[in-house]
N, C-alpha and C positions, 0 to 999 in steps of 0.2 A: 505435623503429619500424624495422625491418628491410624489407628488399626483397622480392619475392616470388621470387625466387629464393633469396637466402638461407631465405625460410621453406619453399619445397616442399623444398630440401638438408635440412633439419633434421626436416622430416615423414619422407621418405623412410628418413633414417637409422635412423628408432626402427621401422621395418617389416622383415620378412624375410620372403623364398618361403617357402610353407607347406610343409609336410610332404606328399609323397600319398597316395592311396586309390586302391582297385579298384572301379569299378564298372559296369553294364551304358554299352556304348556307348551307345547313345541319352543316355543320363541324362551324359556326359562333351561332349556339344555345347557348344563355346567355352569348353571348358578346355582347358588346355596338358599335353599328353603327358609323362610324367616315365619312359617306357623306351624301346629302343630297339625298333622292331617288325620283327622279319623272317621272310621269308614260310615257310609251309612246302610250298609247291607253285607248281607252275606257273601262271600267269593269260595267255592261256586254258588250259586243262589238257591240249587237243588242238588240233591246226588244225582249223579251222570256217569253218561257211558266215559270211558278214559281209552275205547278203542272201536273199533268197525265191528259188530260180532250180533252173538245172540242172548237176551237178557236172560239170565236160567235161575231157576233155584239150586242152589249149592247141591241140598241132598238127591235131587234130580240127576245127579251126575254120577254117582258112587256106583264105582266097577266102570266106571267108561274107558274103553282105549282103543285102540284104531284097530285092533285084531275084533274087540265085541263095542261096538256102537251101544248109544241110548240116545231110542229115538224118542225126541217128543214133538206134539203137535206144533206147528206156528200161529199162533192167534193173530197176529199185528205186526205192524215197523211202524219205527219212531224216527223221524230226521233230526240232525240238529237244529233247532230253533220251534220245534214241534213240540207240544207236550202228550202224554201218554193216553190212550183210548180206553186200551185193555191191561186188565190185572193179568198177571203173571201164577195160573194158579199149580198148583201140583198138574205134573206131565206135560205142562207147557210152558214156550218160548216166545218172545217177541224180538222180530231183526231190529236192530239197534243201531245208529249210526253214533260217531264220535262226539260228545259234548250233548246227544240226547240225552233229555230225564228219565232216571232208570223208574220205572213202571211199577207199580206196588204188585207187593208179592216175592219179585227178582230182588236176589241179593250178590250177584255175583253177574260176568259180562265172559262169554267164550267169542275168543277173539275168532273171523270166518276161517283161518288158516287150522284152528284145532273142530275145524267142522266137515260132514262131506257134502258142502252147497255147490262146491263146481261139479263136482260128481254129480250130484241129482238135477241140478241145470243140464247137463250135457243128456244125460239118458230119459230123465223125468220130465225135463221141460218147465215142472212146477216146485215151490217151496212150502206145498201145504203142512210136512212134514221134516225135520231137519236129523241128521244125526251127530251126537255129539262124539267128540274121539279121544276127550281125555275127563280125567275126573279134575275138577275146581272144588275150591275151597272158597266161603262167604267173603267178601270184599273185593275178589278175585277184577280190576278191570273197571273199577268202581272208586270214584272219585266225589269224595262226602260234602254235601252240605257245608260250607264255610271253614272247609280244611285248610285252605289259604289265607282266606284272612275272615275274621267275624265280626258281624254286626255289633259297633260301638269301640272295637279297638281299634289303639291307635299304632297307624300303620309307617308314619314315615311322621321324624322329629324336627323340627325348628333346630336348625343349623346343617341338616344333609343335604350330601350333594347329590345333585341330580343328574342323574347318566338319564341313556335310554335307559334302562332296567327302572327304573323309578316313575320317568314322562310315563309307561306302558303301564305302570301299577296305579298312577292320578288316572292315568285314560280306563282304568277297569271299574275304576270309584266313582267316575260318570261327571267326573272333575274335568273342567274346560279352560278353566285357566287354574293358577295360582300366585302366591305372594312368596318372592324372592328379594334379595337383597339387591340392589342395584347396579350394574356395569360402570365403572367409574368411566368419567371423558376425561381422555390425557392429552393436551395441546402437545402438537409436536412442533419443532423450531430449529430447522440448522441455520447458523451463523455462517457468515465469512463472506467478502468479497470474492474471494475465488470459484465460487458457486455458479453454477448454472444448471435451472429445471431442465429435468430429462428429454423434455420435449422440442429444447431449445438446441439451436447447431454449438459446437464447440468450438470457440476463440482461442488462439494459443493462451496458455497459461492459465487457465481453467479446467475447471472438475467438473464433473457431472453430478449431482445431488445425489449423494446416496445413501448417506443417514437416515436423512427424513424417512426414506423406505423399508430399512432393517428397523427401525425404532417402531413405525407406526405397524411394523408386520408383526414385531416383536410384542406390542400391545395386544392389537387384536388375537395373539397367541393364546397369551396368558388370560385373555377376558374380558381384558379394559376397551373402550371405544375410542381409536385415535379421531383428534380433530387436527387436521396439517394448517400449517398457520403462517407458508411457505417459507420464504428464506428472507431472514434477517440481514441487513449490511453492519459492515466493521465500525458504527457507527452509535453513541447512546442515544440516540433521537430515532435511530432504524428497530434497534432492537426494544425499546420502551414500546414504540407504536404498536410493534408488531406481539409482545407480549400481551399489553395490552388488550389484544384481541380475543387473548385465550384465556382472558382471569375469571370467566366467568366456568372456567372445567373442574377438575377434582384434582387436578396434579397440572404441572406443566415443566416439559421436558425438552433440555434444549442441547445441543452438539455443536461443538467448537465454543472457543472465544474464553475456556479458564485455565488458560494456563498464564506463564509470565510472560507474553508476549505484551509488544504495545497496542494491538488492536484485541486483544482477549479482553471482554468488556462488560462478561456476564456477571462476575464478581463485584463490578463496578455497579449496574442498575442494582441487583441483590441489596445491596450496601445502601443505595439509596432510598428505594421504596420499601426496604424490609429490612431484614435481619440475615448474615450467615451464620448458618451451623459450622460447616467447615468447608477447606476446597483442596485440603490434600489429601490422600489417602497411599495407606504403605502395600501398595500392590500394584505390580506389572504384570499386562499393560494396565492403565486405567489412573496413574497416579494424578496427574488433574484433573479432579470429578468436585465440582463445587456445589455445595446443598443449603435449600435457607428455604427462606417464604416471603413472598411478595404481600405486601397488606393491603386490603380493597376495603372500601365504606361500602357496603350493601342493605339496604331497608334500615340506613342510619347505625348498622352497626358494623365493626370491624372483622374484618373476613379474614384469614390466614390463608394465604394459597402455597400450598409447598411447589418448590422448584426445584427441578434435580438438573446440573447442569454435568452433560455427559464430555467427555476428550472428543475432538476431532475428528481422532485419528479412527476411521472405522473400525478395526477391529477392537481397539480401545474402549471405542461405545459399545459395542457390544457385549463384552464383558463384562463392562460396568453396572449395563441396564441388568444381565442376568444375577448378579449379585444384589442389588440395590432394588431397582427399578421395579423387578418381578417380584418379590418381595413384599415392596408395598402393594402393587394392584391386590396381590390375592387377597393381604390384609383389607383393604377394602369393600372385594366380594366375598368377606366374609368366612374365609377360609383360615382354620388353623393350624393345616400343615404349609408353614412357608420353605420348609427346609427343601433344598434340591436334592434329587436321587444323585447318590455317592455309592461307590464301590472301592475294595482293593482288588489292583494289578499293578501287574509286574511293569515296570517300566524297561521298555527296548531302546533306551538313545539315552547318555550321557547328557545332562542338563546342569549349565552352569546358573549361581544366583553368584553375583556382584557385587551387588548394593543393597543386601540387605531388605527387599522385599518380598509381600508376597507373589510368586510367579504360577500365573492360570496359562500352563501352556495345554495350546492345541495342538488334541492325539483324538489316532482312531484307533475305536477299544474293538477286539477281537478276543472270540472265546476259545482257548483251546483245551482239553483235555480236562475241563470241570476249572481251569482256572482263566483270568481276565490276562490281555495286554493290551499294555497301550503302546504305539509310538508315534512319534512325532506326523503332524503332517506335512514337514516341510522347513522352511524359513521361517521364523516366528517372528519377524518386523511389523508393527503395530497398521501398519498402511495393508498388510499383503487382506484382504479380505477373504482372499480364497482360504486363504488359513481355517477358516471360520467353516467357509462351506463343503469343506471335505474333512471337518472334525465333525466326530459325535460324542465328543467330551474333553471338558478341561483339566488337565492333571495338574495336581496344587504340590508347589517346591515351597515348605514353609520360610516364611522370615527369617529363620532362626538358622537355616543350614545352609552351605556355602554349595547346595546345591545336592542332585543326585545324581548315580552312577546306575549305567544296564544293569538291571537285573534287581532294583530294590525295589522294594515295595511302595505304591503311592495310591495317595486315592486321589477319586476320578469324579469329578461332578459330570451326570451325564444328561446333557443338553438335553436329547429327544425323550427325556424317559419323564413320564407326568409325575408331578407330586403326589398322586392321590395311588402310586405304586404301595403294594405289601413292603413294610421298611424288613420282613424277615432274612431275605437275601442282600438287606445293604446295613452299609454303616451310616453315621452322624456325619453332616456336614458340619462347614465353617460354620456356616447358621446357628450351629452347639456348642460351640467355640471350640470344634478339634481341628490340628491344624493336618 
C-alpha cells in the first residue's frame, strides 16, 4: 500500500501534454494556448471618444462652470464606426458618440451631462451652438491610439489559459480560430454484474449504473472528453472486449472489479496486456484504486495507454478520480496548476482514523466571522453518494493521527473551487505533499 502521493507521482508520470489543434476560438474556451499570439494592429486603431459628449479643445474650456458657461459653435457629429469630417478648431466642438475617432484639433471629450444640450434641445430646439459647464483638462474622455494593445506586441503566451477575457482579446485581433493543446478522450468503463443501464427496469439485486455518470460528468468537468464504453461483466473476456474498445483514447478509466474480491478482475487483464504501477493506496474511502497501462501495437509501434482503475463503491470513485484522475486530465490539457483549492477550517464533528489512513471526509464549508467551518455532511459510508452531493469539500484526517477532535483545525480541499483560483487566500494541498 503506497501513499497518495507516491500514487498521484506515478499516475502523473505515465501522462504527457497533448499534442495541439487549431480551432474556432469559441470552441478553445478553457483550453491552454500552445502559440504565441501577437497583434497585428493597433487596439484602439485611433484615439476615440471613451464617452457620449462633445469633442473640445482643452484651453476652450478654462473658466467654464455651470454658474458661467463657454459657449462654442458645433461644426459636426461623429458616430461610432464613422470617421471625422470636421477639424476641431479654436471655439469649436464636434457631438461625439462612444468609440468615435476623436476629430483633429480636439484633445479632450465633455461628457453630454457636463453640457447644457437638454436645455437648448428643450428651448432652442437646435444644437448649432453648445454650452460647456465645466473646465477639462487634455486627454479628458479620450482613449489613445493603441493604449490596449500595440501593433507587433505580443499579447497572450503559449501556455495561457483561455477564459472569456482572452476568446474577447483573440476576437479584438480579428483572430477566428487558434491553436490550443488538445482535450484528452477518457474511456469510461463500470464493471460488475450487478449493473444495469439507467434506462433499463430494475431486477431484484441490481443497481442502477452510476459511476459511469459521475466519472464521465467528472471528466467533462475538469476538460477531458468522456467516451462511455458501457458496462463490462464480472468476466475477463467481458472486460478485455470491452477495453478494448477504448484503447484507441488518452486515458481509460474503469470503476469496480480492484479490490480482493473473486470477480474483481481489472488487476487481473492490467497484469495481462500490460503492466501495474500499483492497486492499493493509504486512503479512506478509495483504498482499492489500481493504476498500470494496457500496451497497444499501433502503426507497428507500441502505444502505452494508462488505466486508472477507480473502487466500486461511488463515493470511493469519486474521490479517487478527484485526487488522481483530475490531476492527470489537466496535466494533459496542459495545465500546471494541478493542485486542488485547499483551505484551513475549524472542524465541527469529532472524526475517528482507525486504520491508519488517509481520510477525505465529506463536509460542508461555511464562512463565519472572517474564518472557514466545516462539518460533516452526515454518514460517511463509501456507498452513501449523497454524501458527495451535499459536500463542498473534503476535510483531510492525516495518516499519521488517530484522528480529530471539534474544534481543530483541518484543511479542506474544496470541490467546487477551480484550480486556476488566486492561491493568496489558500494553502498547499496534498498535491505538495502537506498533509
Amino acid at each position: 500500500m503506497i501513499s497518495v502521493e507516491e500514487a498521484l507521482e506515478k499516475v502523473l508520470s505515465y501522462v504527457e501534454v497533448l499534442e495541439p489543434e487549431e480551432k474556432p476560438i469559441l470552441d478553445c474556451l478553457g483550453q491552454v494556448l500552445a502559440e504565441d499570439i501577437y497583434s497585428p494592429i493597433d487596439i484602439p486603431p485611433l484615439d476615440n471618444s471613451a464617452m457620449d459628449g462633445y469633442a473640445v479643445r482643452d484651453g476652450d474650456t478654462r473658466g467654464a462652470s455651470r454658474s458661467s458657461p463657454k459657449d462654442l459653435i458645433v461644426v459636426g457629429e461623429i458616430a461610432a464606426g464613422s470617421l471625422p469630417t470636421e477639424e476641431v478648431k479654436p471655439g469649436t466642438a464636434v457631438r461625439i458618440m462612444t468609440g468615435a475617432p476623436l476629430p483633429e484639433g480636439a484633445d479632450a471629450v465633455v461628457q453630454f451631462e457636463d453640457t447644457d444640450e437638454v436645455s437648448r434641445k428643450s428651448s432652442r430646439g437646435n444644437l448649432s451652438q453648445i454650452g460647456i459647464l465645466c473646465q477639462v483638462e487634455k486627454g479628458l474622455n479620450v482613449r489613445y491610439r493603441g493604449e490596449d494593445i500595440a501593433k507587433g506586441e505580443l499579447v497572450l503566451e503559449n501556455g495561457k489559459l483561455l477564459r472569456p477575457s482572452e476568446i474577447g482579446v483573440l476576437a479584438s485581433l480579428g483572430r477566428s480560430t487558434a491553436t490550443v493543446i488538445r482535450r484528452p478522450i477518457v474511456a469510461v468503463l463500470a464493471t460488475g454484474d450487478e449493473l444495469v443501464n439507467i434506462d433499463q427496469p430494475l431486477p431484484p439485486g441490481k443497481i442502477h449504473d452510476s459511476n459511469t455518470y459521475t466519472v464521465a460528468a467528472e471528466i467533462f468537468r475538469y476538460g477531458g472528453i468522456p467516451r462511455i464504453l458501457d458496462i463490462g461483466r464480472d468476466s475477463v473476456l467481458s472486460l478485455t472486449e470491452k477495453l478494448d474498445e477504448g484503447l484507441d483514447a488518452d486515458m481509460l478509466i474503469t470503476s469496480g472489479g480492484v479490490s480482493l474480491g473473486d470477480y474483481d478482475i481489472v488487476k487481473d487483464v492490467l497484469a495481462k496486456r500490460g503492466e501495474i504501477a500499483f492497486w492499493t493506496v493509504c486512503m479512506k474511502p478509495g483504498k482499492p484504486l489500481a493504476f498500470g497501462v494496457i500496451n497497444k501495437i499501433e502503426q507497428g509501434r507500441e502505444k502505452k495507454v494508462p488505466l486508472l482503475g477507480l473502487p466500486g463503491n461511488p463515493v470511493s470513485s469519486m474521490v479517487t478520480f478527484e485526487q488522481f484522475a483530475r490531476p492527470a486530465i489537466l496535466k494533459m490539457l496542459g495545465k500546471e496548476n494541478l493542485a486542488k483549492p485547499a483551505i484551513q477550517a475549524i472542524i465541527e464533528d469529532d472524526v475517528r482514523n482507525t486504520d491508519g489512513r488517509r481520510i477525505f471526509a465529506r463536509v460542508i464549508v461555511t464562512e463565519r466571522e472572517g474564518k472557514y467551518y466545516a462539518r460533516l455532511t452526515g454518514p460517511q459510508g463509501s456507498g452513501i453518494l449523497t454524501s458527495m452531493a451535499n459536500a463542498d469539500g473534503l476535510a483531510i484526517i492525516p495518516e499519521s493521527t488517530t484522528g480529530v477532535k471539534a474544534g481543530d483545525i483541518v484543511q479542506v480541499q474544496m470541490l467546487d473551487w477551480s484550480e486556476e483560483m488566486s492561491a493568496t487566500s489558500l494553502i498547499s494541498s496534498p498535491l505538495k505533499g502537506e498533509d
